[in-house]
C-alpha positions in Angstrom: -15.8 -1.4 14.0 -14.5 1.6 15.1 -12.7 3.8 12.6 -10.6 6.1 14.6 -7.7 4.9 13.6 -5.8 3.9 10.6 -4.0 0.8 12.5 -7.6 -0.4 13.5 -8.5 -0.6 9.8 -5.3 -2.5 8.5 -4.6 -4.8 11.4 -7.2 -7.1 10.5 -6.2 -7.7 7.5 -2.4 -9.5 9.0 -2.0 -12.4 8.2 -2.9 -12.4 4.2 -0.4 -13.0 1.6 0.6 -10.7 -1.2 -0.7 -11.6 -4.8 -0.6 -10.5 -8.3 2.0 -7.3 -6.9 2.1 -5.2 -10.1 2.8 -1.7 -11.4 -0.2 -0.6 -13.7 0.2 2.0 -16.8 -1.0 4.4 -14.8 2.2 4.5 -12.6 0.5 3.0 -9.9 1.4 0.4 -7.4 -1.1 -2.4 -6.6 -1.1 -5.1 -4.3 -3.7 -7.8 -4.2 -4.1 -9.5 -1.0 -5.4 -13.0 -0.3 -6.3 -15.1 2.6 -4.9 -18.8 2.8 -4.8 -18.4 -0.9 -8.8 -17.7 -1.3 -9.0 -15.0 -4.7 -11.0 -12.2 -4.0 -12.3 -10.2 -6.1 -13.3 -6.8 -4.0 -10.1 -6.6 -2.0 -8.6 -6.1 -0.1 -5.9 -4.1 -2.4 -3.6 -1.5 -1.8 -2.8 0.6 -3.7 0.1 3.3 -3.9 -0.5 6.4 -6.0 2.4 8.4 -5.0 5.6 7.8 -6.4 7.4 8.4 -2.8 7.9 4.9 -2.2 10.7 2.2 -2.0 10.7 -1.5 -0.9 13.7 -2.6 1.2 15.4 -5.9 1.6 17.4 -7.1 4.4 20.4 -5.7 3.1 18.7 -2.2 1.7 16.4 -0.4 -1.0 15.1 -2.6 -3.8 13.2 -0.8 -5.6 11.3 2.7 -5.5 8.6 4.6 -7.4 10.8 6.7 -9.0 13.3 3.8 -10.7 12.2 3.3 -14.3 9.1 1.5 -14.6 10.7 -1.5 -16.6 12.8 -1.9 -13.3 9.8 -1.6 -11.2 8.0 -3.8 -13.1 10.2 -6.8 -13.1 11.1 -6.3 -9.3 7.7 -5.8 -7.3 6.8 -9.4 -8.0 9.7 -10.5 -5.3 6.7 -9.3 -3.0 4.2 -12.6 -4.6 3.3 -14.9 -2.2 4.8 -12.8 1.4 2.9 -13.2 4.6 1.4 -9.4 5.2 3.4 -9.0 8.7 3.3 -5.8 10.1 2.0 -2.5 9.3 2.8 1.5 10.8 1.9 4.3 9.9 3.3 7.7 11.7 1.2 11.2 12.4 1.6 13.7 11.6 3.1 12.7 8.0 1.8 9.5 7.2 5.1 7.7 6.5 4.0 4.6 6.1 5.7 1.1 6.6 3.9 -2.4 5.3 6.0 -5.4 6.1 5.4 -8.3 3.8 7.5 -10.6 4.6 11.1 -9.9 5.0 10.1 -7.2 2.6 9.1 -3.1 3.9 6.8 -1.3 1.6 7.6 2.4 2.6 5.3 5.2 1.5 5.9 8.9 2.0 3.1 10.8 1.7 4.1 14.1 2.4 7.3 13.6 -0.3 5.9 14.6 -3.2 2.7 16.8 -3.3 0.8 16.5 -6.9 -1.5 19.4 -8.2 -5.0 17.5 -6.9 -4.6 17.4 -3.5 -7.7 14.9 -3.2 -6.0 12.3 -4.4 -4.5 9.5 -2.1 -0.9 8.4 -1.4 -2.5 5.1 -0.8 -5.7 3.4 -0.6 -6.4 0.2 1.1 -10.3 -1.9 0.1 -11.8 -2.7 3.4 -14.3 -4.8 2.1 -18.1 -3.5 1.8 -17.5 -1.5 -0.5 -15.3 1.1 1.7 -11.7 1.8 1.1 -9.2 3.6 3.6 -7.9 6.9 1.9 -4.5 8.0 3.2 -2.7 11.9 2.0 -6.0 13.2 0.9 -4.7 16.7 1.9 -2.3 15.8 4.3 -5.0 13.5 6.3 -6.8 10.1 5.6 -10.5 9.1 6.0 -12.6 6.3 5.0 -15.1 6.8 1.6 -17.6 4.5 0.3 -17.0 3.4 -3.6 
């Protein structure tokens, strides 16, 4: 497969549906996906380690990183069970739009810079043991784990 591009690495993967959708301790988001409702266990899974995000509706935002994890917590599960749709992601910022179902996950990479700059905004398990790295110092690359 070629990776030159982020798109070429995440379109596959349409089609899925959105599973166990949960914020961790850690602040986190995490996103398990599944394929006509087959569990498995090494992905793929996004994850969303910056808090620049929000999840719109039809009619709005949701949700977003920065509400209070209670809120966050007892919201991300309306994303259970939606059809992974479409997914965009814009250079040279990485905004980032997932569509799961009438549902858009929007990440902002370059919102919020931490004090590690080698940590991710997001990650996304590619299966093999590989996961796509996104905002790893304003870029994104593909690392084995």
């Amino acid at each position: 497969m070629l990776e030159d591009s982020i798109d070429a690495l995440v379109i596959p993967f349409l089609g899925g549906e959105i599973g166990e959708p949960r914020l961790l301790d850690s602040g986190m988001l995490r996103l398990q996906l599944f394929r006509r409702g087959e569990v498995t266990h090494y992905g793929p899974v996004l994850s969303v380690g910056t808090r620049s995000w929000r999840i719109d509706g039809d009619s709005g935002p949701l949700v977003a990183g920065g509400d209070a994890p209670w809120f966050i917590r007892d919201t991300v599960p309306i994303l259970d069970g939606c059809e992974f749709r479409a997914f965009e992601a814009r250079r040279p910022s990485w905004d980032t739009t997932f569509r799961f179902g009438e549902y858009a996950l929007r990440i902002f990479p370059t919102a919020v810079r931490g004090p590690d700059g080698d940590l991710p905004s997001w990650s996304f398990t590619l299966g093999g043991r590989r996961a796509l790295r996104v905002g790893v110092r304003g870029g994104w690359g593909v690392e084995q784990y």
